[in-house]
C-alpha positions as CSV (number, residue, x, y, z in Angstrom):
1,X,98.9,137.9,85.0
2,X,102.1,138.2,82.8
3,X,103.9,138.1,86.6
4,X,103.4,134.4,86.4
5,X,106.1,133.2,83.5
6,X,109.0,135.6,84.9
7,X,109.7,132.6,88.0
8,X,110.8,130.7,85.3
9,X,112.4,133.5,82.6
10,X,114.5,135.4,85.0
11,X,116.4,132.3,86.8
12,X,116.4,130.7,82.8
13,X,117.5,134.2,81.4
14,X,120.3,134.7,84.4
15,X,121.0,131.0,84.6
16,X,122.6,131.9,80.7
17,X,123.8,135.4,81.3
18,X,126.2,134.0,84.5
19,X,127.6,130.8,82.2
20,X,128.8,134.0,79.5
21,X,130.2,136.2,81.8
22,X,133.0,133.6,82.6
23,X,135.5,134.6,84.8
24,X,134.5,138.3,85.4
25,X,134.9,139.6,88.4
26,X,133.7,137.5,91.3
27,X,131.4,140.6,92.7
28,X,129.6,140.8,89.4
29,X,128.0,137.3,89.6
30,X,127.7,137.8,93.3
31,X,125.1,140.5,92.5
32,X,123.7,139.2,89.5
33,X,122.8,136.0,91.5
34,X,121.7,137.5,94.3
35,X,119.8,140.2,92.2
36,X,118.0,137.2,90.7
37,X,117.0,135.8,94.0
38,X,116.2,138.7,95.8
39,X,113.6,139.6,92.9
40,X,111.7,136.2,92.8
41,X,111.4,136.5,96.3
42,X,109.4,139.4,96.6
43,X,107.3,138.6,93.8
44,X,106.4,135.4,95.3
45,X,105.3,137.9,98.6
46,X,103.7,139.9,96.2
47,X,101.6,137.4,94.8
48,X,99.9,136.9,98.3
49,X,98.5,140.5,97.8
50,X,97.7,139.8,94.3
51,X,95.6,136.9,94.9
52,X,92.7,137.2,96.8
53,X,89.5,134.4,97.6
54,X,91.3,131.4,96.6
55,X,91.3,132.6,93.0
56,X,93.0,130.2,90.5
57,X,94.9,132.2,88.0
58,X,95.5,130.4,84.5
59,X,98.6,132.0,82.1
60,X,97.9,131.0,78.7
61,X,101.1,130.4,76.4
62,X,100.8,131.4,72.7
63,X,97.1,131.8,72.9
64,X,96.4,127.8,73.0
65,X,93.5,127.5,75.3
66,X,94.1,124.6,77.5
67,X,93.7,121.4,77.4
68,X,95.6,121.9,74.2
69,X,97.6,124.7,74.8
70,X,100.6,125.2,77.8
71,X,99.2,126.7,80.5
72,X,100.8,127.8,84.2
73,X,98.7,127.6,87.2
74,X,98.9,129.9,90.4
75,X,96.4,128.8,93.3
76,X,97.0,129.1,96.8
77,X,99.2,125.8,96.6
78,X,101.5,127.2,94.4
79,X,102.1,130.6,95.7
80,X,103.3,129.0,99.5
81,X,105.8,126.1,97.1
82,X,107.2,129.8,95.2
83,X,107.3,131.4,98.6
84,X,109.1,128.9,100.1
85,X,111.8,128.0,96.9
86,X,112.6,131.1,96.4
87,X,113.1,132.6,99.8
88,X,115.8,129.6,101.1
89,X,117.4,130.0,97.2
90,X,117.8,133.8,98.1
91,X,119.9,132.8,101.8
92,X,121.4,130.1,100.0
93,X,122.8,132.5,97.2
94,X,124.0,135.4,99.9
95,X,125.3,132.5,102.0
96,X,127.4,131.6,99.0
97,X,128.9,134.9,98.3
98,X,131.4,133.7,100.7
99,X,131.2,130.4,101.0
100,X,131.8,129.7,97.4
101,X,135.3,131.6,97.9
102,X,136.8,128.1,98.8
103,X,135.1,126.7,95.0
104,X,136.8,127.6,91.5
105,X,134.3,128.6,88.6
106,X,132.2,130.4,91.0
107,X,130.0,131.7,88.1
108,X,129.3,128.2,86.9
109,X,128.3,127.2,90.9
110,X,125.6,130.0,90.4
111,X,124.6,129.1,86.5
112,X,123.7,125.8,87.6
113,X,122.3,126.8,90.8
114,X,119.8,129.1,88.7
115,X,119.0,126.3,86.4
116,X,117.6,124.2,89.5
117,X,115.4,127.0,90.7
118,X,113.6,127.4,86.8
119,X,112.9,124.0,86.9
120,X,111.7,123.8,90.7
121,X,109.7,127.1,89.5
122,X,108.7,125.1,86.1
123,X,107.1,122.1,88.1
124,X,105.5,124.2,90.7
125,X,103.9,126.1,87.8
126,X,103.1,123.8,85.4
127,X,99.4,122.4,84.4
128,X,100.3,120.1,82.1
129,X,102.0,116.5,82.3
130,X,104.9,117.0,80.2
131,X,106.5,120.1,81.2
132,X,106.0,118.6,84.6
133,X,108.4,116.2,83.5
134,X,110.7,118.5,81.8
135,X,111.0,120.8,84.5
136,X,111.6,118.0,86.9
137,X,114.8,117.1,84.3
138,X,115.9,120.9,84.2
139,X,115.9,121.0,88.3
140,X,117.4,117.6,88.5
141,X,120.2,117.7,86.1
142,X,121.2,120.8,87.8
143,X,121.5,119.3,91.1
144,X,123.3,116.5,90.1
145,X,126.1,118.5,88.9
146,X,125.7,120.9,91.7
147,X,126.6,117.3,94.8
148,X,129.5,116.7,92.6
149,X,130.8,120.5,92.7
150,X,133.4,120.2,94.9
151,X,135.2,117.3,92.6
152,X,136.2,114.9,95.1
153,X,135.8,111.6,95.3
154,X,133.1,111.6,98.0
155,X,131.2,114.0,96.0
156,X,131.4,112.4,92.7
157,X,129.9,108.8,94.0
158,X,127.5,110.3,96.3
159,X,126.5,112.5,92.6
160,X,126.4,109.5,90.8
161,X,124.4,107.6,93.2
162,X,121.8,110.3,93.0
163,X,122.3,110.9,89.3
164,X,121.3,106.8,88.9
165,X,118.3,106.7,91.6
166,X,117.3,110.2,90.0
167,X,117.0,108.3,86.7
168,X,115.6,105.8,87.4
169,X,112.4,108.0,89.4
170,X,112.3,110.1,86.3
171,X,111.7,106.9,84.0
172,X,109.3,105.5,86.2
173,X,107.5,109.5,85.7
174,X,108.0,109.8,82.2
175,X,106.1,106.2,81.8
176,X,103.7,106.9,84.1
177,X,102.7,110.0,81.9
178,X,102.9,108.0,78.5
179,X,100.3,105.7,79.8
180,X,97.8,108.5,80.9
181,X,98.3,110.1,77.7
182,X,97.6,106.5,76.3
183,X,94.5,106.3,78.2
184,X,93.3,110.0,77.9
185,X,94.7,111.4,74.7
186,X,96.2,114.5,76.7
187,X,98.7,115.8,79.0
188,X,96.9,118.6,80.8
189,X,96.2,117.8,84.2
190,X,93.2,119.9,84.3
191,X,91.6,117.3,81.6
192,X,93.2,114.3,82.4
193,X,91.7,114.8,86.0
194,X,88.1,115.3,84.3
195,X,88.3,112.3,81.9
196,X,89.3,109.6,84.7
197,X,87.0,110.8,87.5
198,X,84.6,108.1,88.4
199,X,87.0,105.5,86.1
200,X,88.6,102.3,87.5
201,X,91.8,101.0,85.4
202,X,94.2,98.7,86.1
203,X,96.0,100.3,83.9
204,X,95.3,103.9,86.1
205,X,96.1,102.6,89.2
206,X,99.7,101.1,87.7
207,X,100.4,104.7,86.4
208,X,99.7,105.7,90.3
209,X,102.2,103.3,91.4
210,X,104.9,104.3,89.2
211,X,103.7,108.1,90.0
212,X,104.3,107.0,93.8
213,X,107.5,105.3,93.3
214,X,109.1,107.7,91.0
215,X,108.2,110.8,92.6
216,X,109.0,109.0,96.1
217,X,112.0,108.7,95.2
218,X,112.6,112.4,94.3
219,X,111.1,113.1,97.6
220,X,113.4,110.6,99.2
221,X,110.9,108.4,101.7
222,X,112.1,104.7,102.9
223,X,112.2,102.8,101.0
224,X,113.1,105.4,98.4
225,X,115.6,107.2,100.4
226,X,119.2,105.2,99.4
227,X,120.6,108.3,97.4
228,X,119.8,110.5,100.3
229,X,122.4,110.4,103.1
230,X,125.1,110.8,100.2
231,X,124.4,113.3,98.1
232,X,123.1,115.9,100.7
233,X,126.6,115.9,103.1
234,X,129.1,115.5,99.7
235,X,126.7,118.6,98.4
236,X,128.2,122.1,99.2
237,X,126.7,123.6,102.1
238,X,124.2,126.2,100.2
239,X,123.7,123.4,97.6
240,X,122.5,121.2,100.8
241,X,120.3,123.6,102.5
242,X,118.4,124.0,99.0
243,X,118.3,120.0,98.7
244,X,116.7,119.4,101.8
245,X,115.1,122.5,102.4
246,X,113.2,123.1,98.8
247,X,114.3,120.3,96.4
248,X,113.0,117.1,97.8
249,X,109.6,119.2,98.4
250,X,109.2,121.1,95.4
251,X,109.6,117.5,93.2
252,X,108.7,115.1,95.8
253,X,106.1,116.1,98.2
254,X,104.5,119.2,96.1
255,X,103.9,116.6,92.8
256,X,102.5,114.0,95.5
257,X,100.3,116.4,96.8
258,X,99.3,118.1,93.2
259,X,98.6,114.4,91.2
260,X,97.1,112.7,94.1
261,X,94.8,115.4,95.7
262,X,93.9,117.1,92.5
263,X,94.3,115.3,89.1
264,X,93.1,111.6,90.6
265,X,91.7,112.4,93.6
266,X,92.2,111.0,97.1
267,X,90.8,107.6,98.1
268,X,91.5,105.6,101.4
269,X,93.4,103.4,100.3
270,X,96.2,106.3,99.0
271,X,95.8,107.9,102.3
272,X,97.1,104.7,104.4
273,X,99.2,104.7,101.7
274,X,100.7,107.9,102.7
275,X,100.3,108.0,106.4
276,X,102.0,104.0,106.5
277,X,104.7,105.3,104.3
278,X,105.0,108.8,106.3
279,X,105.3,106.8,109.8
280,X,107.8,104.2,108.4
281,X,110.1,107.9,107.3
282,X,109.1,109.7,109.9
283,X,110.7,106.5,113.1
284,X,113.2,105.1,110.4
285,X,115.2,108.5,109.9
286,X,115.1,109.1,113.1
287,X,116.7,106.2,114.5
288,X,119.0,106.4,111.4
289,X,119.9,109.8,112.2
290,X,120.7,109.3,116.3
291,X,123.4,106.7,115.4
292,X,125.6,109.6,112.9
293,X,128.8,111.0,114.3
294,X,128.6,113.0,110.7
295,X,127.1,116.8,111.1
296,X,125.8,116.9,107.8
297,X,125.1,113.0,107.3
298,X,122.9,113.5,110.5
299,X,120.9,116.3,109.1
300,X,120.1,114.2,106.0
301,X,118.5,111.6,107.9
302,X,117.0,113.8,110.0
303,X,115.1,115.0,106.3
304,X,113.8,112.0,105.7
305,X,112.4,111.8,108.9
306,X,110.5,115.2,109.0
307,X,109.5,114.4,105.3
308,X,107.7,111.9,107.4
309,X,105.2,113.7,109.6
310,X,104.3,116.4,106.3
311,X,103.5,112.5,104.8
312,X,101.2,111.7,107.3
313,X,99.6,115.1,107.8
314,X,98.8,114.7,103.8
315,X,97.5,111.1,104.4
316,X,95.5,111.9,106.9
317,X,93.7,114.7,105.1
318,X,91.5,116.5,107.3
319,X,91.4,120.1,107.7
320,X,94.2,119.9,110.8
321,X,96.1,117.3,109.2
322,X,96.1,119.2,105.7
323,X,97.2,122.8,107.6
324,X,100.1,120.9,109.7
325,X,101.8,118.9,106.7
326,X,101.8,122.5,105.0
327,X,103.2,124.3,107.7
328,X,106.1,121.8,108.2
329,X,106.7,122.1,104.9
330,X,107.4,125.7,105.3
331,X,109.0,125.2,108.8
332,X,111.4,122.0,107.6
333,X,112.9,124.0,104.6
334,X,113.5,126.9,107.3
335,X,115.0,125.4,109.9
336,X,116.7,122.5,108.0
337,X,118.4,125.4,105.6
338,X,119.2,127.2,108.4
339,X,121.2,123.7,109.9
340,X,122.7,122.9,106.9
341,X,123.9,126.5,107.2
342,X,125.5,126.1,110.7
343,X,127.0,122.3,109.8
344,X,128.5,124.5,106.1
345,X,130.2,127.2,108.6
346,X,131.6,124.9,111.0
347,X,133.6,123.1,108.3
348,X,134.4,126.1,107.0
349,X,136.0,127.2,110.3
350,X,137.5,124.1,111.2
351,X,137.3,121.6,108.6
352,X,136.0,118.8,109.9
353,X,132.4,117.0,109.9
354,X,133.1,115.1,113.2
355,X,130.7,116.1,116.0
356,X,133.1,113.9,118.4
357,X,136.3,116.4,117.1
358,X,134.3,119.5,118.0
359,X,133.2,120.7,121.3
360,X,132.7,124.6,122.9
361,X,132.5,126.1,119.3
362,X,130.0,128.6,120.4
363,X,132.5,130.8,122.4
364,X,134.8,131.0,119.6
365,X,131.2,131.1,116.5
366,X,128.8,133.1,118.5
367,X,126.2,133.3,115.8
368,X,126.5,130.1,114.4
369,X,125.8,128.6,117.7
370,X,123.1,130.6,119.0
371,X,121.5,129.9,115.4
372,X,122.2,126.2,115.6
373,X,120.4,125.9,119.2
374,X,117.8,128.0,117.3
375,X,117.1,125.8,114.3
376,X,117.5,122.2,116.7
377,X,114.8,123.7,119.1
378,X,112.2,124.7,116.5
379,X,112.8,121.2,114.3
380,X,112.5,119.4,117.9
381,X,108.7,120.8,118.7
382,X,109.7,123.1,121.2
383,X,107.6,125.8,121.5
384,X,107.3,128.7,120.8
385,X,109.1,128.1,117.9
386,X,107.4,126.8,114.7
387,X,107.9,123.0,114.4
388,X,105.6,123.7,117.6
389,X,102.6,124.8,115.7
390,X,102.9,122.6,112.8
391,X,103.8,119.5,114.6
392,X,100.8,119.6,116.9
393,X,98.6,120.3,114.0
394,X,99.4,117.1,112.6
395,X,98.6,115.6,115.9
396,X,95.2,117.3,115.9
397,X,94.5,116.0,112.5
398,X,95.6,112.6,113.3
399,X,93.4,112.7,117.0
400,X,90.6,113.7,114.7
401,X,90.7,111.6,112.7
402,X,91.1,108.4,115.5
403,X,94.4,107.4,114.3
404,X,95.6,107.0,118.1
405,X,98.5,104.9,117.8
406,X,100.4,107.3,115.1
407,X,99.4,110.0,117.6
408,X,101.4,108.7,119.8
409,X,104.4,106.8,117.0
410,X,104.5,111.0,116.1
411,X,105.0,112.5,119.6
412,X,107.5,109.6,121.0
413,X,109.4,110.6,117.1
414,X,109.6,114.3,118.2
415,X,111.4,112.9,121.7
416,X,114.0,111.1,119.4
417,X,114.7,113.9,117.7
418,X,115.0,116.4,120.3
419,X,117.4,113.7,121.9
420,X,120.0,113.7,118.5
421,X,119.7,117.3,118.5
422,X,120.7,118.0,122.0
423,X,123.5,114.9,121.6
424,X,124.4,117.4,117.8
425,X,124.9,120.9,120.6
426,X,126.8,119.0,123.0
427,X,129.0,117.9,120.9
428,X,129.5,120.8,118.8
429,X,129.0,124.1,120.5
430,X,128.5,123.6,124.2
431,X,131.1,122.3,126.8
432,X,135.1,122.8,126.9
433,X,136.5,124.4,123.8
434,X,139.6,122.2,122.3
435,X,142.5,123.8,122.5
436,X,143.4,123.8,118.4
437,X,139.9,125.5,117.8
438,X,141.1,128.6,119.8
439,X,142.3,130.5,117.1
440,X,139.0,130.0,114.9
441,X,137.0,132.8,114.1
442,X,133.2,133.4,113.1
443,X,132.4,133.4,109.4
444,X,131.9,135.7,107.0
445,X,129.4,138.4,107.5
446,X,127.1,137.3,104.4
447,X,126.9,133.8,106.0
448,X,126.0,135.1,109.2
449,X,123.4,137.0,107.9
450,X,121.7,133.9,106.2
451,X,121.9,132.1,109.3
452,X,120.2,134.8,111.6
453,X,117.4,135.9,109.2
454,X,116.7,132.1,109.1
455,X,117.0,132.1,112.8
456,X,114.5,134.9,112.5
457,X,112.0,133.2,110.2
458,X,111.9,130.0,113.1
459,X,111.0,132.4,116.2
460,X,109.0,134.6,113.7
461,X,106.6,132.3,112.3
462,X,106.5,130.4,115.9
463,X,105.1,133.7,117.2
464,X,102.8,135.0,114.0
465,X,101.7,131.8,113.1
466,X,97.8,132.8,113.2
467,X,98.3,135.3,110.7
468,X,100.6,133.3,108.7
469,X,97.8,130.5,108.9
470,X,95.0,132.8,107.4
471,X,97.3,134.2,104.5
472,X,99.9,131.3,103.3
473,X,98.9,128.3,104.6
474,X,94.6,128.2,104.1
475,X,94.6,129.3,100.6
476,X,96.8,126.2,100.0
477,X,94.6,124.3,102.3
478,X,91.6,124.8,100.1
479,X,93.2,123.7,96.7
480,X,93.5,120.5,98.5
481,X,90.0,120.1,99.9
482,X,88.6,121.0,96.7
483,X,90.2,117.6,95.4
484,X,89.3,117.4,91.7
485,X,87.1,120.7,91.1
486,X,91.1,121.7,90.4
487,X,89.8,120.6,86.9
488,X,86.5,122.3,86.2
489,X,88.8,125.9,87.5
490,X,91.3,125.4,85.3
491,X,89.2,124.3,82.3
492,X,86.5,126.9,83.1
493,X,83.9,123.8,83.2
């Protein structure tokens, strides 16, 4: 499958073809960049036709087999994480066209932007331990510089903040991967998984703390959360929609879900783990996010919080559980892109971040409005828009599996955030348009376009989501009921 290594060589290969072409003509890194995108998107769709049974397809490098060799892995798990990356990268890329206008070194904005998608790529590919890690570096790196792109003040402390906690989750990573290589003698996660099945270390349950706490904080749950609310509003507004829409998942809650389903295996005690620290994400963003009178510093929250409920679908790991935390996965990076989107084109009409300084915006930014009501209605629950089907998947699995009182912690959360999102449209687009937004005018076509086939996407899925189910979300499903026979697929045992 030699389809497998070009999500990583074409955004690496373009990534170094932008940073040469310097300051050529805008246009020409326009398309190059959105060339890029537009490619690894349908190949990720393509994959789905490709793969058929819940096959695991292995791509040897150099002829090493694994465990010694580098290998990349495509299951069903990684062919919805691609699907999702690369899709919101390609909006946020045609989004940027003209958003970026406002940015100098426009070709450096999409450089670095394509560096972040070959290492989200890399770690969504990866079998092996290391690369993992270096992947996780290549995407993070990128992103710090990418917060502190506009070259304020706000953007360079919120980029440092992030750059700090960011290190210090990547230490934690990196010595939680020395010590398994200590205790196994390998960095494939294939073998690693078969060597420590049936084992109990002290020294293997430390390395799945510091795997917890370090890729928790890439994933940003409370009490790992602090860099959050500050690098994602400081963040341009493409640069936030990929944030909280792919980059907290693809090296947060997709390297949770790959090392504690499939490399060491889910036990009880990590599933409370998850579900206790999914409930305490899912009610404290919430009430975090109803206090902000900041668009984009409300939407931030508002991440953590639904980072919570795909946290306690995985905790909970039945079948229902296992389907809803995926399909919020794939709802929350479409209709949180789609509302950092909105909040990115109301500053760009009227420069401001104040909800309480808006007010009747939607007669003057038709499509941004109708979008915005869009997007706050399907992350709310309301059907029959997707959050629907995903949130009350997660309620299944949790009534399944008698976990009453988070049944009820979940729906009450979905009430709290219906209520900050109907407080975010009064403010901003409904009611009595101020009289010094009169003159404003809709955004560029390019952004409007991102913003309704996003719109799109939320009533789409909403509507299709049986077929969706079947074809995305079961495949992925599976590689997580199967637990630890991940290893004996890879390694042919």
């Amino acid at each position: 499958m030699n389809i497998i290594p070009l999500f990583i060589a074409i955004p690496l290969g373009v990534a170094f073809v932008l940073a040469l072409m310097g300051k050529a003509k805008e246009i020409a890194c326009d398309l190059v960049a959105n060339g890029a995108t537009f490619c690894l998107t349908v190949l990720s769709l393509v994959l789905l036709a490709l793969i058929k049974d819940n096959q695991v397809l292995v791509y040897i490098m150099g002829k090493w087999l694994p465990p010694k060799g580098i290998n990349l892995v495509l299951d069903g798990l990684s062919i919805l994480m691609l699907i999702v990356v690369n899709t919101i990268a390609f909006f946020a890329t045609l989004y940027s066209v003209s958003y970026m206008k406002r940015f100098t070194a426009k070709h450096r904005f999409y450089s670095l932007f394509m560096l972040m998608l070959a290492g989200m790529n890399g770690v969504v590919l990866t079998g092996d331990f290391f690369n993992l890690f270096v992947f996780l570096e290549i995407a993070s790196i990128a992103s710090y510089a990418l917060v502190a792109f506009g070259v304020e003040a706000e953007e360079l402390e919120a980029s440092f903040k992030y750059m700090v906690m960011g290190s210090v989750a990547s230490i934690l990573i990196l010595f939680s991967v020395g010590l398994l290589y200590g205790l196994t003698g390998s960095l494939n996660m294939a073998d690693i998984g078969s060597i420590i099945q049936g084992k109990k270390n002290l020294l293997l349950s430390f390395s799945l703390v510091l795997f917890l706490a370090g890729f928790g904080l890439k994933a940003a749950i409370i009490p790992f959360h602090a860099w959050l609310p500050d690098a994602h509003p400081s963040a341009p507004a493409p640069i936030s929609a990929m944030l909280s829409g792919v980059l907290i998942k693809a090296l947060g809650v997709y390297t949770i879900t790959r090392v504690f389903f499939n490399v060491f295996g889910m036990t009880l005690q990590l599933s409370w783990t998850l579900m206790i620290l999914g409930v305490i994400s899912m009610i404290g963003g919430g009430l975090l996010a109803i206090r902000q009178s900041d668009f984009k510093r409300l939407l931030a929250y508002s991440s953590i919080s639904q980072i919570g409920y795909i946290m306690i679908g995985l905790g909970c790991g039945n079948y229902w559980g296992l389907l809803g935390a995926l399909f919020h996965l794939f709802n929350h990076a479409s209709f949180k892109a789609l509302l950092f989107l909105n909040s990115g084109a109301v500053e760009y009409s009227t420069g401001t971040r104040k909800l309480k300084e808006m007010g009747g915006l939607s007669k003057v930014m038709p499509v941004t409005g109708t979008t915005s009501t869009i997007g706050s209605l399907s992350i709310s629950g309301i059907p029959p828009f997707n959050g629907f089907w995903s949130k009350l998947f997660i309620i299944i699995g949790l009534v399944q599996a008698g976990h009453f009182v988070l049944t009820v912690l979940t729906i009450l959360v979905s009430v709290l955030t219906l209520a900050y999102y109907l407080r975010v449209q009064r403010y901003a687009f409904f009611g009595t348009l101020k009289e010094k937004w009169a003159q404003i005018k809709e955004v560029p076509t390019p952004m409007c376009i991102s913003m309704i086939v996003l719109a799109i996407i939320c009533i789409g899925t909403g509507i299709l989501f049986y077929p969706l189910m079947k074809a995305v979300f079961e495949p992925a499903v599976t590689v997580l009921q199967e637990g630890t026979k991940y290893s004996a697929l890879i390694l042919g045992g």
